[in-house]
N, C-alpha and C positions, 0 to 999 in steps of 0.2 A: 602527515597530511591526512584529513578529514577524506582525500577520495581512496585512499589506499585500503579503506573498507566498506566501499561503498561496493553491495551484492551481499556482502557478507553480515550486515548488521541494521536496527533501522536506526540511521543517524538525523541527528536533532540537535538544530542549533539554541542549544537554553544553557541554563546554568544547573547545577546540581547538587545537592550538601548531603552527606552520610552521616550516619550516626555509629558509634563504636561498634554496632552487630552487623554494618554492612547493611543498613537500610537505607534507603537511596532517597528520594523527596528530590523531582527534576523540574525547576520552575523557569517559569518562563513571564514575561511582561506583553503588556496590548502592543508595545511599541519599540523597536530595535533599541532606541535612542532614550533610554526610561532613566533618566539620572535618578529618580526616587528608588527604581528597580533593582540598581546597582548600591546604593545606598542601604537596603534592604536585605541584600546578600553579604554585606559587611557587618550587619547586623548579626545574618544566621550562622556568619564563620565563626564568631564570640562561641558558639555554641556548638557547630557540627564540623566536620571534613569537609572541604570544600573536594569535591571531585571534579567539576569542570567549570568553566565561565566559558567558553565560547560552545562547544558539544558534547554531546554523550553520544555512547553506541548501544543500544541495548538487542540481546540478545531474543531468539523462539523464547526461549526461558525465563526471559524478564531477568535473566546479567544483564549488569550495566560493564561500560568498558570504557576506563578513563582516555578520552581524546585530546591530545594537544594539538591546537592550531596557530598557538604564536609561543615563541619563547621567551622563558623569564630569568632574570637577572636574579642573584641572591636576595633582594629584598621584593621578590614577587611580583616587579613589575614588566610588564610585557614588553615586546617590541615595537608597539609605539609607545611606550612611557606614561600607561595607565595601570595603576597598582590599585585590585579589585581586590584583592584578598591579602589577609597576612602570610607573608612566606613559608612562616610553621606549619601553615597547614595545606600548602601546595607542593608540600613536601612529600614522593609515590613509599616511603617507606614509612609513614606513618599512616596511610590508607588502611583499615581493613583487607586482609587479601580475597573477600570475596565479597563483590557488589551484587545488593538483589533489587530492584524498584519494590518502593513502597508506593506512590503517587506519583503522577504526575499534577503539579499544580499551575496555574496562571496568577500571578500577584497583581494583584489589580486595585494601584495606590492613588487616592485622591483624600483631596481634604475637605471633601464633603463627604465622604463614606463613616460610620459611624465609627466610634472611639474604639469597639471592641469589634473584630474582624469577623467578618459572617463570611461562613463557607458555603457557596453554593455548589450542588451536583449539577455538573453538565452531560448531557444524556450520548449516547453513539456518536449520534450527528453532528452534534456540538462541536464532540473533541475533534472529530477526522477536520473538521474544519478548521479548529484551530491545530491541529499540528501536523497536517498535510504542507502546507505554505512552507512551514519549518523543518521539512524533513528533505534533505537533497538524496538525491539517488533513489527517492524512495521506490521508482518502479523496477528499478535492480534488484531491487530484496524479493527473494520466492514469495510470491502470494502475499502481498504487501498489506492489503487493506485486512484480509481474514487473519493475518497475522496479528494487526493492530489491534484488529477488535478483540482477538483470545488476549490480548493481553491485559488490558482497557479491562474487560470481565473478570478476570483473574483480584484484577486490583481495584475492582467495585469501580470503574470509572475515573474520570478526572474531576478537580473541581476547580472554580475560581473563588479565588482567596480576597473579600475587598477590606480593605485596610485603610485608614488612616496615618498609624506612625509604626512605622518599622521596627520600636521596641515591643509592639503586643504582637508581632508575630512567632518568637521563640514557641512558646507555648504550643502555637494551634500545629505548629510543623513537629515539635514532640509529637502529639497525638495523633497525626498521620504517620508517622513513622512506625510509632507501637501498632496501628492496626495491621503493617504490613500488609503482604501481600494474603490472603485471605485462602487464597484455591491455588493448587497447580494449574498452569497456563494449557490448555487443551491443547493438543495437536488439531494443526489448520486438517481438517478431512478433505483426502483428495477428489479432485471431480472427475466424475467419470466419463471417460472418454469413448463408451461404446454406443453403437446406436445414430451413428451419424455418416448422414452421405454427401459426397462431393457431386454438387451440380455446381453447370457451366451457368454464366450471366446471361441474365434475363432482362428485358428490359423493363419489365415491371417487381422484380425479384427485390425483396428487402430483408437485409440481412444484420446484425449486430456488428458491428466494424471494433476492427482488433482495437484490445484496451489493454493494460499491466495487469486489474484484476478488480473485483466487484463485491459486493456485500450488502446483502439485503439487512437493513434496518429494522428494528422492532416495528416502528408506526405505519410499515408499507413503502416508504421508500428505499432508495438506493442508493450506495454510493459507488462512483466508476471511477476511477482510476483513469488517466490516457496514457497513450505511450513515451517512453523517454525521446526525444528528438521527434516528434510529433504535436502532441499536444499534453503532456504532462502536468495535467489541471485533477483536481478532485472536482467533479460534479455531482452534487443530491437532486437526481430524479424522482420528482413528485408523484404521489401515486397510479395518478394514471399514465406518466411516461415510464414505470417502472413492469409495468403490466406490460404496455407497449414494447418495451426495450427486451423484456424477457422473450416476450412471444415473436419475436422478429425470426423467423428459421429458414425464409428464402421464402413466404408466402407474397402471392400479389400482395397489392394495397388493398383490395376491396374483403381478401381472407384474412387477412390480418385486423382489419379492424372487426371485422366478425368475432376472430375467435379474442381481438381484446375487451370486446362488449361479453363476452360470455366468462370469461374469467373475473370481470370486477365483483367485488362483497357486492353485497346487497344494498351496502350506505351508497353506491352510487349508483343506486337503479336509475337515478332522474339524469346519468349521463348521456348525454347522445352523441350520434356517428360522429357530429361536428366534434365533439369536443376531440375526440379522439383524433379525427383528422388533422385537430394543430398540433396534438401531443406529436403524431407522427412527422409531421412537416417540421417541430423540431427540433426533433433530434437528427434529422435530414440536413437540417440548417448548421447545424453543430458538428457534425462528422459522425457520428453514432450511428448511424444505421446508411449501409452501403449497397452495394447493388451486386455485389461479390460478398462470400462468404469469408470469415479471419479461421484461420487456423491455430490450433493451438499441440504442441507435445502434452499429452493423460500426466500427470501428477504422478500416476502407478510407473511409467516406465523409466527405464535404465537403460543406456547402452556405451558402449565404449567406440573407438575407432582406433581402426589398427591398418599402417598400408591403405589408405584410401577406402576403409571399409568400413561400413558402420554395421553392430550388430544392436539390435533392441529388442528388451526381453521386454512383456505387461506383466509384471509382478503381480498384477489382483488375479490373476488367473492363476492356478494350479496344478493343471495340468498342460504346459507351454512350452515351446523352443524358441530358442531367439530370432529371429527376423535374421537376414545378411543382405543390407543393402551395399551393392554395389556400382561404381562410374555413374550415370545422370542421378540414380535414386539415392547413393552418397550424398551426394551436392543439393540434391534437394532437401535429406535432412538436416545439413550444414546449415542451412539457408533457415530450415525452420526451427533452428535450437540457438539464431544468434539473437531472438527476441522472445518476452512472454507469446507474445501472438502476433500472426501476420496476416494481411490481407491475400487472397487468394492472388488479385492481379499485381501486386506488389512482389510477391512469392513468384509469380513465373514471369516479372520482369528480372529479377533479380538471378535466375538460373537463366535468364535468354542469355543476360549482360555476361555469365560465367561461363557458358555454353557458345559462346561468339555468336549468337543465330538471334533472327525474328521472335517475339514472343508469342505471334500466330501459328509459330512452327511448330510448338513445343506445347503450346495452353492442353490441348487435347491428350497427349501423353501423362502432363504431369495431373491432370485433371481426374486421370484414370488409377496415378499411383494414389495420389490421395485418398479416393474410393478405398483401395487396397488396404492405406494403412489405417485407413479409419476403419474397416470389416476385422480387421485384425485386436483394435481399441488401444493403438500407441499413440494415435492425435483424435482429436476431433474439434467441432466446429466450436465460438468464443460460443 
């Protein structure tokens, strides 16, 4: 089952074909339901390994990891009794034993597209959009979107493929394949968590509200990430809400549009306070910016639990001992390592609820560990 590695990989509902060296080509269609699509991959099995028709897993590394999510019968066809590939080739001991991504593509078949298939490049933005929609779990996977993008760069981007007939596509998915993957995939670089203080709600206080994880865009935008069981949507913040969205750190409304008017390039001299004031209204409208600060565990830390004890070492430091939290400040890191990031008032409703108490009884104490563990640089603010 496709959830059995969901955290573990970033899984993607497309189809996939290798070629004898383990070169991957992961495609995918505009439309679930793409009869030409499937057609087209009957096509590429003539020619490559088929490695998946409902998912793939792909690994930091850009391994791919063959996913079955229905099963097939000796002659390939699934469990509802749709035979998409030749059974020869859905066979795991004829696979290469090691998958690497060459492309990711989009097959995109009409009969007005010309005879011979043009490849377009779709840019950062492009992709996350199209393979955000088609990735489940994806805010479970560590640093979801920087992950994407090292990989995306690695492999020169994604493109869409537009086609007319399914026989002139061999060829062009040859040559993605040969170009392979180009670069080693960069380690996502951790963020740092030092340098940040816990303050109590304000009534005019605006802050970044917990998200999976975020990625600044070449052209000035952004993409965010929301949480699993919240709002688990990809949004591209245009560049003045990206300005906006960065610079949110607990300033009133009237400092924040300050310091977002002093931050824009110079092409938006001719922005004014207005504009800015809807950028902020919304992302307010949206959930993105909150009246409490989100908390997040530093990328650098480690710790184990032993006996109700949590110990956390910050690895980017070098000369350090590890933390020993113990009883409420256990629980509260409990609380803050079951999600990428958490709301501050979510956070100490959530230790009232485990603490059987009020959470006005508690705001002040944990408000104070916070402080603590943020001076130390094992969390800090989204």
């Amino acid at each position: 089952m496709i959830e059995q590695h969901c955290g573990e990989l970033w899984l993607l509902h497309a189809t996939a074909v290798a070629d004898s060296s383990g070169n991957v080509v992961v495609a995918m269609s505009p439309s679930r339901d793409d009869a030409r699509f499937h057609v087209a991959i009957k096509h590429l099995s003539r020619r490559f390994f088929c490695v998946g028709t409902d998912a793939v897993g792909i690994d930091h590394q850009a391994g791919v990891t063959l996913i079955r999510t229905r099963s097939r019968d000796a002659n390939g066809t699934d469990e509802r009794g749709t035979s998409r590939v030749p059974a020869s080739l859905v066979d795991d001991e004829m696979l290469p034993s090691t998958l690497r991504l060459a492309k990711i593509i989009l097959l995109d078949g009409d009969d007005e597209h010309p005879l011979e298939p043009v490849v377009e490049s779709l840019d950062l933005g492009e992709s996350l959009e199209l393979l955000a929609p088609r990735s489940p779990f994806l805010a479970q996977w560590p640093a979801p979107l920087r992950a994407v993008a090292s990989i995306l760069t690695a492999s020169q981007g994604s493109v869409r493929v537009a086609y007319r007939d399914a026989e002139t596509l061999i060829p062009v998915v040859e040559r993605l394949m040969a170009s392979g993957l180009r670069a080693t995939v960069s380690s996502v670089r951790p963020r740092s968590a030092r340098g940040t203080a816990a303050l109590p709600a304000t009534d005019d206080a605006l802050f970044r509200a917990a998200t999976a994880d975020s990625v600044e865009l070449p052209d000035g935008r952004t993409a965010v990430l929301g949480l699993r069981g919240s709002d688990e949507r990809l949004r591209i913040l245009d560049e003045v809400s990206s300005v906006v969205w960065r610079a949110a750190d607990g300033s009133p409304h009237a400092a924040l549009r300050r310091a977002v008017l002093r931050q824009l390039d110079p092409q938006h001299a001719n922005t004014d306070a207005a504009a800015v004031d809807q950028a902020i209204q919304s992302l307010r409208d949206v959930g993105m910016l909150s009246r409490t600060p989100a908390w997040r565990i530093g990328d650098s830390s480690v710790w184990t639990t032993h006996a109700a004890q949590t110990y956390v070492l910050n690895t980017s430091l070098t000369h350090t001992r590890p933390l020993a939290l113990q009883g409420s400040a256990h629980t509260v890191w409990e609380v803050l390592a079951s999600q990428p990031e958490i709301s501050q008032e979510l956070l100490i409703r959530e230790c009232a609820l485990a603490f059987g108490t009020d959470a006005e009884h508690i705001e002040a104490d944990i408000v104070r560990l916070l402080a603590d563990l943020s001076e130390q640089g094992v969390i800090s603010q989204s």
